[in-house]
C-alpha positions as CSV (number, residue, x, y, z in Angstrom):
1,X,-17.6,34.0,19.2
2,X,-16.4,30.8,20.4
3,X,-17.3,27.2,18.2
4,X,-19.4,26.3,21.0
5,X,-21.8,29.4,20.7
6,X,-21.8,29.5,17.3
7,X,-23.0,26.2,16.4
8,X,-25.4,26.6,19.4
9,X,-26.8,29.5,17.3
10,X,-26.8,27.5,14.1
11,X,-28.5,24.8,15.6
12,X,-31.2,26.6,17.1
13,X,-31.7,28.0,13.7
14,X,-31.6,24.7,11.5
15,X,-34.5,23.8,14.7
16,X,-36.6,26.3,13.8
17,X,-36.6,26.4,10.2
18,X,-37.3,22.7,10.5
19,X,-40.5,23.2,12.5
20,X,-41.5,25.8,9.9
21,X,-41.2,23.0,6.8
22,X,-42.5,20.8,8.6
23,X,-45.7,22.2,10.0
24,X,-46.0,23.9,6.6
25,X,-45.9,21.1,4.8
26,X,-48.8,19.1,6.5
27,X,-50.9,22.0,4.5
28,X,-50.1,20.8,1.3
29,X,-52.2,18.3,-0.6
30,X,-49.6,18.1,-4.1
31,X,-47.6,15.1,-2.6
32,X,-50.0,12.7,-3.3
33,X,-48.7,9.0,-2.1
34,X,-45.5,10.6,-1.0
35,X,-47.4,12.6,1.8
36,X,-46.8,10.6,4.5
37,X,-43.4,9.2,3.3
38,X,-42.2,13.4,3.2
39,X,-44.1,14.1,6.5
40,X,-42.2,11.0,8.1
41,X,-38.4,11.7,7.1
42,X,-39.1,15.5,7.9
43,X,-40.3,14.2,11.6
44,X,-37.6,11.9,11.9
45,X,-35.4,15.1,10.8
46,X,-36.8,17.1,13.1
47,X,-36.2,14.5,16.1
48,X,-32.8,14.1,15.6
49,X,-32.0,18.0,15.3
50,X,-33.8,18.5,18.7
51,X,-32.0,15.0,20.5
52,X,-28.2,15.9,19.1
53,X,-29.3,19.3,20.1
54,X,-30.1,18.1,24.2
55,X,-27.0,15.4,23.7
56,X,-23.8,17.8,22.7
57,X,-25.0,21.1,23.7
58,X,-26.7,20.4,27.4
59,X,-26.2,22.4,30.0
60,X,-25.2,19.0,32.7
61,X,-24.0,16.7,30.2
62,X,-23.2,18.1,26.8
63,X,-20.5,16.0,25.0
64,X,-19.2,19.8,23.4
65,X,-18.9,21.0,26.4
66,X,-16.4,18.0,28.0
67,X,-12.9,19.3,27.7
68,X,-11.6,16.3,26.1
69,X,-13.2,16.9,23.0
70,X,-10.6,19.0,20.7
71,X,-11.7,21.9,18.2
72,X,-11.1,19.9,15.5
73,X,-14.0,17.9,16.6
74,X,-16.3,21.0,17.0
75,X,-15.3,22.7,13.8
76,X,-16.4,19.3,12.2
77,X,-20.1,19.5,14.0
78,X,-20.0,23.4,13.2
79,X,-19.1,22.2,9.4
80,X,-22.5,20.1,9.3
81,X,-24.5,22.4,10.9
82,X,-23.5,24.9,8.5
83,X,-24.0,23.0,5.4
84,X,-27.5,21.9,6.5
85,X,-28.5,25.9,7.9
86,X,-27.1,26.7,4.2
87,X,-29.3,23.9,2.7
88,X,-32.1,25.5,4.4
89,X,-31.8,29.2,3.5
90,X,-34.4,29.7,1.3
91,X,-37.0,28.5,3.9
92,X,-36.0,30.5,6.8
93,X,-35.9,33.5,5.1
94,X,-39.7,32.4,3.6
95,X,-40.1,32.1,7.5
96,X,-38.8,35.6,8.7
97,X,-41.1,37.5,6.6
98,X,-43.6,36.6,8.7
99,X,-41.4,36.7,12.0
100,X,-42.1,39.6,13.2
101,X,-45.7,38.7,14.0
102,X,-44.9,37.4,17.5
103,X,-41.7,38.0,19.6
104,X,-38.9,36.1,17.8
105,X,-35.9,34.7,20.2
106,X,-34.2,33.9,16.6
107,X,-33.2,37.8,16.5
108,X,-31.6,37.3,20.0
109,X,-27.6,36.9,20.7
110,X,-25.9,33.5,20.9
111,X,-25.1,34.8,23.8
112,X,-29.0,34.7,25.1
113,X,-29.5,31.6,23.1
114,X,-26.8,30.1,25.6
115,X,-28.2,31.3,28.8
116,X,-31.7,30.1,27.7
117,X,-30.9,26.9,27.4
118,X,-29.3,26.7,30.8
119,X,-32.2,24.7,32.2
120,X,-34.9,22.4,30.8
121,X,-37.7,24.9,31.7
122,X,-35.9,27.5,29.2
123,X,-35.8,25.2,26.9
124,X,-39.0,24.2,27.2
125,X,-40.5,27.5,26.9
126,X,-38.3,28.3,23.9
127,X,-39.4,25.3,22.1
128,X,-43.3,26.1,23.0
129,X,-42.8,29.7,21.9
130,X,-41.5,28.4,18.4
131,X,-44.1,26.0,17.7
132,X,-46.6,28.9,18.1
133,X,-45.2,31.0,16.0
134,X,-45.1,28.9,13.3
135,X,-49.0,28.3,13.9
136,X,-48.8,32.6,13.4
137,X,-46.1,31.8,10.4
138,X,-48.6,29.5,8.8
139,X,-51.9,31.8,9.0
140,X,-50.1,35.0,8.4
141,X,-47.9,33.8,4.8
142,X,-50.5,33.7,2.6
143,X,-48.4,34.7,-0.4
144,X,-46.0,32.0,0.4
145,X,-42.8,30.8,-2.3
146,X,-45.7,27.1,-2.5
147,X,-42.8,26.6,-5.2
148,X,-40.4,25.8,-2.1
149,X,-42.7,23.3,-1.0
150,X,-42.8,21.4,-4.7
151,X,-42.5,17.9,-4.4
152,X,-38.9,17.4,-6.2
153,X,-37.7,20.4,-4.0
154,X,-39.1,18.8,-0.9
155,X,-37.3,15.3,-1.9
156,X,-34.1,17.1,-2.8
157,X,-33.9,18.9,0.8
158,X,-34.4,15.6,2.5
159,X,-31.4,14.5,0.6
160,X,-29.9,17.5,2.1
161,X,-30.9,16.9,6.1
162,X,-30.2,13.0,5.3
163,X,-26.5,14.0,4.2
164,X,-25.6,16.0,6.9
165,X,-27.4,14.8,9.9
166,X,-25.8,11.3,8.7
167,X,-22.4,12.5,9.0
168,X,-23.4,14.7,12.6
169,X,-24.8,11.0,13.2
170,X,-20.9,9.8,12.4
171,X,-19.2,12.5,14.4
172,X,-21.2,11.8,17.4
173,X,-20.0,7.9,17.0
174,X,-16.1,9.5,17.2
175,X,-17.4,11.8,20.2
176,X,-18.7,8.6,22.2
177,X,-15.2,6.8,21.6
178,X,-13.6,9.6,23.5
179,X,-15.8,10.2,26.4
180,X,-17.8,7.6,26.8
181,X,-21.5,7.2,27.0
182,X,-23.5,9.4,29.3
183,X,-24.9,6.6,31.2
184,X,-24.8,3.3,31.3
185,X,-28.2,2.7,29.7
186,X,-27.5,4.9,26.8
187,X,-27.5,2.3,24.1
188,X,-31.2,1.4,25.3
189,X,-32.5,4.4,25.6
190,X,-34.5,6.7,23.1
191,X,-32.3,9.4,22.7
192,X,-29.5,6.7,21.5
193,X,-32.4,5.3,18.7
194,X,-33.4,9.1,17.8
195,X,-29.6,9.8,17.1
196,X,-28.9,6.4,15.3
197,X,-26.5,5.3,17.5
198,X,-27.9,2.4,19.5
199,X,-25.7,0.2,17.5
200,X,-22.4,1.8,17.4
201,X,-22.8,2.3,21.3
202,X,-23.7,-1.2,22.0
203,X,-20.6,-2.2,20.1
204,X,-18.4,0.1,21.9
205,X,-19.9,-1.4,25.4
206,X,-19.4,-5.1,24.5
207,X,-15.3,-4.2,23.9
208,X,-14.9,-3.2,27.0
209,X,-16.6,-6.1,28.8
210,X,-16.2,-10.1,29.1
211,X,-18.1,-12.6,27.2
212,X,-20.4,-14.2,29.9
213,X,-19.4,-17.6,31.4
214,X,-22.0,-19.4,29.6
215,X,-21.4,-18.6,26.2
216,X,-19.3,-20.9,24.6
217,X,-19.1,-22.8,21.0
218,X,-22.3,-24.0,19.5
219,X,-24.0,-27.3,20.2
220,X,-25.3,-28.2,16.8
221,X,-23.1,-29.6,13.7
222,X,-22.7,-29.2,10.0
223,X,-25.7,-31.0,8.0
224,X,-23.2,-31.8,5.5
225,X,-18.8,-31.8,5.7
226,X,-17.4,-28.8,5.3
227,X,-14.0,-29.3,3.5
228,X,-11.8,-26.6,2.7
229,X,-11.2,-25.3,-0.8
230,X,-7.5,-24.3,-1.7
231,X,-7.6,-20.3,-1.6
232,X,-11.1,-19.9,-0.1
233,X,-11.7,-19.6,3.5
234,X,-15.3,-19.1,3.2
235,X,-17.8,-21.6,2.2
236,X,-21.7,-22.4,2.3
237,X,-23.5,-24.9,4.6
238,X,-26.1,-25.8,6.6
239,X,-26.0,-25.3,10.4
240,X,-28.1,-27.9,12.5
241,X,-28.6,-27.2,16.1
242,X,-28.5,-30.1,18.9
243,X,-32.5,-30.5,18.2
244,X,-32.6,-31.4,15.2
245,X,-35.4,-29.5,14.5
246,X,-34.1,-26.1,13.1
247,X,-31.6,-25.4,10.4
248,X,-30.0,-22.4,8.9
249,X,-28.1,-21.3,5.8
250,X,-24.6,-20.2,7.1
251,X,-21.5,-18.8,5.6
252,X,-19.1,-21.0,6.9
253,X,-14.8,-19.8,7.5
254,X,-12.8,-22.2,8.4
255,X,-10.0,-21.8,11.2
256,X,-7.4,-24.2,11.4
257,X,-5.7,-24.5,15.0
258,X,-2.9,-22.7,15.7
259,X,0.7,-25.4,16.2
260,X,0.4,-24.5,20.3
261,X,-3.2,-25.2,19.7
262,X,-3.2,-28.8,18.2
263,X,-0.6,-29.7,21.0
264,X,-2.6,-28.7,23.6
265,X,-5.4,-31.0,22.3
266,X,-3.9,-33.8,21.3
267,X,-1.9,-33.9,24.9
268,X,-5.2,-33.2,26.5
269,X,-4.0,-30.4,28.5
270,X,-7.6,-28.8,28.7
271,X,-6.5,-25.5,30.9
272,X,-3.7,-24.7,27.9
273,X,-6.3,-25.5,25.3
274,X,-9.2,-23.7,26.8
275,X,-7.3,-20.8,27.1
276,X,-5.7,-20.6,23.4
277,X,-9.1,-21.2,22.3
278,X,-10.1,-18.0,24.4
279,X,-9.7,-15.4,21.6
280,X,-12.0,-17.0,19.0
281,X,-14.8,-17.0,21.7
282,X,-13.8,-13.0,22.6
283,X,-14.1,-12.4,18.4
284,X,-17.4,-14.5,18.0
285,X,-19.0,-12.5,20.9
286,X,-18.1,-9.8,19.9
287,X,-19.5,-10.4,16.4
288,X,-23.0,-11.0,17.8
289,X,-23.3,-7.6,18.6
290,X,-25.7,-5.4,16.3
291,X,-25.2,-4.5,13.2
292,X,-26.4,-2.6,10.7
293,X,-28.9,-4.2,8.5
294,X,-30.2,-3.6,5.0
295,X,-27.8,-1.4,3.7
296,X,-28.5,-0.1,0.3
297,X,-26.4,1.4,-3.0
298,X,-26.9,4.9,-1.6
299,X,-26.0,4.6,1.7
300,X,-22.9,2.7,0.2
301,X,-22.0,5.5,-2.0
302,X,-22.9,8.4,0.5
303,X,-23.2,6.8,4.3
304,X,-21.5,5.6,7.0
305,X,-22.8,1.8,7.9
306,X,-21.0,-1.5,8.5
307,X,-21.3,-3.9,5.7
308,X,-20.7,-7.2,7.5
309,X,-22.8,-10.4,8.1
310,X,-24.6,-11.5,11.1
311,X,-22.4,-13.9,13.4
312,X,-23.8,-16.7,14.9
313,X,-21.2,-18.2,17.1
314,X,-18.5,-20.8,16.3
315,X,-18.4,-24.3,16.0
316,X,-15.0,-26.2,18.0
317,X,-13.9,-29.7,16.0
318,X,-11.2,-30.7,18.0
319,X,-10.9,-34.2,16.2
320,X,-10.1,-32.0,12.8
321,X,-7.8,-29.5,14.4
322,X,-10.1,-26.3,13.6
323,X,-12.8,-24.2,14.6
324,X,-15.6,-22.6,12.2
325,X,-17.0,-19.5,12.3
326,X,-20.2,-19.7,11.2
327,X,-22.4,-16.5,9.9
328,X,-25.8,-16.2,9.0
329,X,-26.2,-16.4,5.0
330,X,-28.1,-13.3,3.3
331,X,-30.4,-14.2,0.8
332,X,-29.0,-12.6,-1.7
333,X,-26.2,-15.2,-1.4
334,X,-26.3,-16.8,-5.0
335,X,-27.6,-20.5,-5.2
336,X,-24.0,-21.6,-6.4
337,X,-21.7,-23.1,-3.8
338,X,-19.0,-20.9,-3.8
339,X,-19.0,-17.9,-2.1
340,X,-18.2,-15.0,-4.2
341,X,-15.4,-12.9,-3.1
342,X,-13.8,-9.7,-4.2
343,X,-10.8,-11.9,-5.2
344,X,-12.7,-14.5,-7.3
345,X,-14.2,-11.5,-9.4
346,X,-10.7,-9.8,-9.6
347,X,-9.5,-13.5,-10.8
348,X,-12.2,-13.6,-13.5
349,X,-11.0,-10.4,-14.9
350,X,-14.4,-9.3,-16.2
351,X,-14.0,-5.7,-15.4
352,X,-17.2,-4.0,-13.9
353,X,-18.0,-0.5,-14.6
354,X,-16.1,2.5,-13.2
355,X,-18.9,4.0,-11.0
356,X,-19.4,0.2,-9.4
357,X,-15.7,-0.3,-8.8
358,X,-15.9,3.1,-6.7
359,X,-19.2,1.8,-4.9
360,X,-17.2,-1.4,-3.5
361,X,-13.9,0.9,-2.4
362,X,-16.0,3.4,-0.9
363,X,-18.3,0.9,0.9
364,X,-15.2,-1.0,2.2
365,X,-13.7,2.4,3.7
366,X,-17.1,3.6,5.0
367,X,-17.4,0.0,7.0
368,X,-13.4,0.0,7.9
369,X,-14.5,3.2,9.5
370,X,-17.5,2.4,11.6
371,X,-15.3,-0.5,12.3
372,X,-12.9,1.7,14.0
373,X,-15.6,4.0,15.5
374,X,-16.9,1.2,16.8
375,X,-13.8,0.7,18.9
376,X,-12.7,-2.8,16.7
377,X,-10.4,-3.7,14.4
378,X,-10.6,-6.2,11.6
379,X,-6.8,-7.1,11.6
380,X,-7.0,-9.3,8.2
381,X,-8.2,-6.6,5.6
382,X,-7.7,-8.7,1.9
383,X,-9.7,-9.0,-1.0
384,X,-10.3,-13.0,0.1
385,X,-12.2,-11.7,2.7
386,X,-14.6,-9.9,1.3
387,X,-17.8,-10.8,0.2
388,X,-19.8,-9.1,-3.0
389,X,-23.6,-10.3,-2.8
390,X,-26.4,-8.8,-5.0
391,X,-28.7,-6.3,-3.9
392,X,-31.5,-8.0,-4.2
393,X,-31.8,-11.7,-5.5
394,X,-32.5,-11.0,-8.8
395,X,-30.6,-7.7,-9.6
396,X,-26.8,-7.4,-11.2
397,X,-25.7,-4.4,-8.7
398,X,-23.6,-5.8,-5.8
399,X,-22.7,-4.4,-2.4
400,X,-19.0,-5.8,-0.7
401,X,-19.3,-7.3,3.1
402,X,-16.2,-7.9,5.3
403,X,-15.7,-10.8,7.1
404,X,-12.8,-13.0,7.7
405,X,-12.0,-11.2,10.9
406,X,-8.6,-12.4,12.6
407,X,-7.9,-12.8,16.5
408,X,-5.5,-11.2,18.4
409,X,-1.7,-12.6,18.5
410,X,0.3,-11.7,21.0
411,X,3.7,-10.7,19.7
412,X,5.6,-12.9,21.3
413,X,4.0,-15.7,19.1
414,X,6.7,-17.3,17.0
415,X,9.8,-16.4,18.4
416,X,12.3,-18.5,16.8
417,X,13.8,-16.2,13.9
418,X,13.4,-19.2,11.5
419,X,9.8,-19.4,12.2
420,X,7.6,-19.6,8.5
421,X,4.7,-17.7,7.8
422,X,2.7,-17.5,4.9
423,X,3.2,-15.0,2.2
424,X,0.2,-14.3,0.5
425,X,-1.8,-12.8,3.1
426,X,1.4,-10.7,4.3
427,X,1.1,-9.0,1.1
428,X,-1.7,-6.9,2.4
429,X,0.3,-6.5,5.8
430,X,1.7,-3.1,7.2
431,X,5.7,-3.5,8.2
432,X,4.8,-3.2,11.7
433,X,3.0,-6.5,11.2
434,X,4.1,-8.6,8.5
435,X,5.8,-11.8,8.8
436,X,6.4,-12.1,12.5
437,X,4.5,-8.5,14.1
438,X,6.9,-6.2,16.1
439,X,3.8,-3.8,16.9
440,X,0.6,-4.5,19.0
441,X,-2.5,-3.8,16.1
442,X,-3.5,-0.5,15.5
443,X,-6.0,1.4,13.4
444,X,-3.1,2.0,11.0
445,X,-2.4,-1.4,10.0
446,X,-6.2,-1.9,8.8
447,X,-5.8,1.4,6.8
448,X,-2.6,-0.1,4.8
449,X,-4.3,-3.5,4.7
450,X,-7.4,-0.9,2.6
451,X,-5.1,0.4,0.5
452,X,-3.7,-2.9,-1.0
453,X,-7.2,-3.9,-1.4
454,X,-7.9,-0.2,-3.1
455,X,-5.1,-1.0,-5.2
456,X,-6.4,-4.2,-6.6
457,X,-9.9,-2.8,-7.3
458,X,-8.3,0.4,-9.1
459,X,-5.9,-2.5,-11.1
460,X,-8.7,-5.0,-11.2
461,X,-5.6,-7.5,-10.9
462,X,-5.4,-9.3,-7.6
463,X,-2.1,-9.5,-5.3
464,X,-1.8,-13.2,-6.0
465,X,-1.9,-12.3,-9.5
466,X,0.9,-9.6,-9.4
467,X,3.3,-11.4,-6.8
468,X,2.2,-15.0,-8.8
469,X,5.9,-15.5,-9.3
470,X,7.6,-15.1,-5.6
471,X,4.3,-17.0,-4.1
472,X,5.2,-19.9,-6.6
473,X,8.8,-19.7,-5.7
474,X,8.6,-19.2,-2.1
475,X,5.2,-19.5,-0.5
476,X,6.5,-19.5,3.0
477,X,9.2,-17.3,4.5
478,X,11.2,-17.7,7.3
479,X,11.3,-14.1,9.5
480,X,14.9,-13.6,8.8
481,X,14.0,-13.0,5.6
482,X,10.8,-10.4,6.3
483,X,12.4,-6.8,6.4
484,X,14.0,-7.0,3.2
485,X,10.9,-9.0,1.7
486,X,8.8,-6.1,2.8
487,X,10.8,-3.3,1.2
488,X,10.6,-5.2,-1.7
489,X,6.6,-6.1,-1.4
490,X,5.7,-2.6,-0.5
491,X,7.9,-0.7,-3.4
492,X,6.0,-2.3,-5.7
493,X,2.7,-1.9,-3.9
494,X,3.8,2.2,-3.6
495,X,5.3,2.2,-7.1
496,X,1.7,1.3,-8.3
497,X,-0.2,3.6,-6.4
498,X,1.7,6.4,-7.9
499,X,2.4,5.0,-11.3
500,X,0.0,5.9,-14.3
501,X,-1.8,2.9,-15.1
502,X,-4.5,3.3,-11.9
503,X,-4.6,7.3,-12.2
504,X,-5.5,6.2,-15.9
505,X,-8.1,3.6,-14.4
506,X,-9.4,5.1,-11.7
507,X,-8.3,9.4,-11.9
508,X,-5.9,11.2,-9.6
509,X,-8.2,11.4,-6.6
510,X,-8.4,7.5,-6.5
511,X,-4.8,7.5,-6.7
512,X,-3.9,9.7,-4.3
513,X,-6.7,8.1,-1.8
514,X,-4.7,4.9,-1.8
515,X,-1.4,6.3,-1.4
516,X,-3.0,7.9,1.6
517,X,-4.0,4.5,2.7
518,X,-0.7,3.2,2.7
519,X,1.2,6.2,4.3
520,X,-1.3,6.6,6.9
521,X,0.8,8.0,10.3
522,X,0.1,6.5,13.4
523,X,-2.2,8.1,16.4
524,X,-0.8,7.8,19.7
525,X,-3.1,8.1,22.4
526,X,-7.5,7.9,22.2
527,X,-7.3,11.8,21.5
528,X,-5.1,11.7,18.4
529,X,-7.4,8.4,17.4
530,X,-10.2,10.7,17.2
531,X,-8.6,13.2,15.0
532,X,-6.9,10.5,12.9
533,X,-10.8,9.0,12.4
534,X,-11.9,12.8,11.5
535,X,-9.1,12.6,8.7
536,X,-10.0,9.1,7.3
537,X,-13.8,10.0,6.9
538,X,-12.6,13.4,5.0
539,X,-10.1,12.6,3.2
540,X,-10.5,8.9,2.5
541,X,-14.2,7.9,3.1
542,X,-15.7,11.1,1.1
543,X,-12.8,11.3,-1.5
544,X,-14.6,8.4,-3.0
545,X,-18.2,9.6,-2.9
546,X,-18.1,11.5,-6.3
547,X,-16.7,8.6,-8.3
548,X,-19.7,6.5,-7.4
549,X,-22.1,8.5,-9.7
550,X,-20.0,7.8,-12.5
């Protein structure tokens, strides 16, 4: 039996096994107030089993049926399925012994499963036919396993569904990047909120299409001066708008023009400048798209969401030679005026605990991979750009957020061989890209750019801290100098990945995850993207999940 019909046959299974908990458990009166929470989650369950069912397996527009998605791809959507049918054992063999009371299509062949499912009037009638057996199920099992249906087993098998329709929720995100959405009104639509994918899909649109005409840099200004702090990009403020009347909190990063930039200004040459200043109004659009909101410790440790901040547009100050970026602040953002980054807690040295230092890697990987699922890259991946904010205002735990997002340089930028460029941030820099880049931006240079900041939070010592000596020495370097500079930069960077002290810190598997990171091959073409994503999820992503509970 092919991967297609076989996880057509799971699915139909992990369907109606669903309908049976769920109808079975609107009988019990044990949950007290967790009734409605359990009856909810199951529903919300049940809806997304029955939508990624119509969405990947339909007869006119299934995405398992387009050619262009490989087997690898399938064998991952048959992995979940499996995992959740497995989960839910126990129940459907409850269910069974009561199967026989009514015709049951479970008995039938894949094969029949397939053909029935052909058009929406077979469907249709199989669903109707399922619903009323359970009514028959539910009358008929009067000596029923009730110890199934227990409270803590009920919130352990919603852990269950939540785990692996959360990563079918994932794979679908890779299966969009490949073949598109269905229609052009997917991201709007209900099947797109059922699935959980209304975000991802709206970001995948907006990189393929043009910021409007109108949108531009903000009209407001800073309440207060912004001035730059030596080694922090990111600070707080107030943001005014041209009323006067409202004000927000705002995470402020500060972009200083680039040389052909400041020229362009200060000759006046609007056209040039208008069109240097082009990919820092592409970025900011493209930051206003939505994303995921109120993310928690446990999706941290176990899901897939993006753990940035809100973008509100940029400001242009032509008179001081920079732009700003401006973000909305969370409220969890302590009153102090610095921001807190991952570098200024590395810096202070107070080691956190084991289980939180995996939290913060595995958030970071989870969000560099919706990142790329979403069709972006971040293309300036360092522990000064990311952000660790408390949970909650009053709480110790933290959560990372990535910002600091660069723009896109073309590679002919810089050409003179003695041009300088800045060594700190080429630390975390893949060879194809540091100093002067010799390779358009690719997924693999984010994933390198990961594992140095892996590195640093298995160390707890901070790149500026380890290289302190050659950034004192030399803080700039001409590009002459880059290809030896980086065998030098990266053998140490390798030689700690492998050497004892992080295995000692942080266990083999961290290890090897970051050497991973820093080896990671290169996809060529959107198909071998798609697998490479597949990879980083499995072996990167959920490598780190079982260091979190430590």
């Amino acid at each position: 039996m092919d991967l297609f019909s076989t996880s057509l046959e799971i699915i139909h299974l992990v369907y109606t096994t669903t309908i049976f908990i769920r109808d079975v458990t609107q009988e019990v009166k044990g949950y007290g107030d967790a009734k409605r929470d359990i009856s909810e989650r199951l529903e919300h369950e049940l809806v997304f089993v029955e939508t990624f069912s119509d969405v990947c397996f339909g007869e006119e527009r299934g995405f398992l049926r387009d050619t262009r998605v490989r087997d690898s791809v399938k064998r991952d959507v048959k992995h979940c399925l499996d995992a959740l049918n497995k989960a839910l054992a126990a129940y459907r063999a409850e269910a069974w012994k009561y199967a026989g009371a009514v015709p049951d299509l479970v008995d039938q062949s894949a094969e029949d499963l397939t053909k029935l499912e052909l058009k929406d009037e077979g469907k249709k009638k199989w669903r109707d036919g399922m619903k009323a057996r359970c009514q028959v199920w539910r009358k008929k099992a009067a000596p029923l396993e009730w110890a199934l249906f227990g409270k803590e087993e009920m919130e352990a098998l919603l852990v269950a569904y939540s785990e692996w329709t959360d990563r079918l929720r994932q794979t679908l995100s890779i299966i969009l990047l490949l073949v598109g959405t269905p229609t052009l009104e997917f991201a709007a639509s209900a099947q797109a909120a059922n699935l959980g994918v209304k975000e991802v899909s709206e970001r995948q649109a907006r990189v393929v299409s043009k910021p409007p005409e109108e949108y531009d840099a903000l009209q407001g200004e800073m309440k207060n001066p912004v001035v730059a702090k030596p080694g922090n990009g990111l600070i707080r403020g107030v943001y005014e708008d041209e009323s006067g009347f409202d004000s927000v909190d705002v995470v402020v990063e500060i972009r200083p023009y680039e040389e052909a930039l400041s020229l362009a200004v200060s000759e006046r040459n609007y056209d040039e400048a208008r069109e240097l200043k082009e990919p820092l109004r592409q970025l900011t659009w493209l930051l206003q798209s939505p994303m995921d909101s109120n993310v928690s410790t446990q999706d941290a440790a176990e899901g897939y969401r993006m753990h940035t901040l809100s973008c509100m547009g940029f400001l242009d100050e032509p008179s001081k030679n920079r732009s700003l970026i401006l973000y909305r602040a969370p409220q969890t953002l302590p009153a102090a005026q610095d921001v807190p980054t991952l570098h200024t807690y590395v810096q202070k040295g107070a080691k956190p605990a084991l289980g939180s230092r995996f939290l913060t890697a595995r958030a970071l990987a989870a969000t560099l991979l919706t990142i790329h699922t979403s069709d972006w890259v971040h293309k300036n991946i360092c522990s000064r750009s990311v952000l660790i904010l408390p949970i909650s205002e009053h709480a110790t735990e933290t959560l990372p957020y990535l910002v600091g997002w660069d723009v896109a340089r073309p590679l002919e930028a810089g050409t003179s061989l003695h041009a300088l460029f800045d060594l700190e941030p080429n630390l975390y820099r893949h060879q194809q890209r540091f100093g002067k880049p010799s390779q358009k931006f690719a997924n693999e240079h984010d994933i390198y750019s990961l594992g140095v900041v892996l590195l640093e939070i298995g160390l707890w010592k901070a790149m500026s801290t380890i290289f302190a000596r050659p950034l004192e020495k030399n803080p700039r370097i001409e590009t002459t100098q880059q290809h030896a500079l980086f065998k030098r930069v990266n053998g140490m960077i390798v030689d700690m990945a492998q050497g004892i002290e992080l295995k000692r810190e942080m266990g083999e598997r961290y290890a090897a995850v970051v050497q991973k990171c820093l080896k990671w091959e290169p996809s060529q073409g959107q198909e071998e993207v798609v697998e490479s994503s597949i990879r980083f999820r499995t072996e990167v992503v959920d490598a780190l999940v079982a260091g979190c509970k430590l």
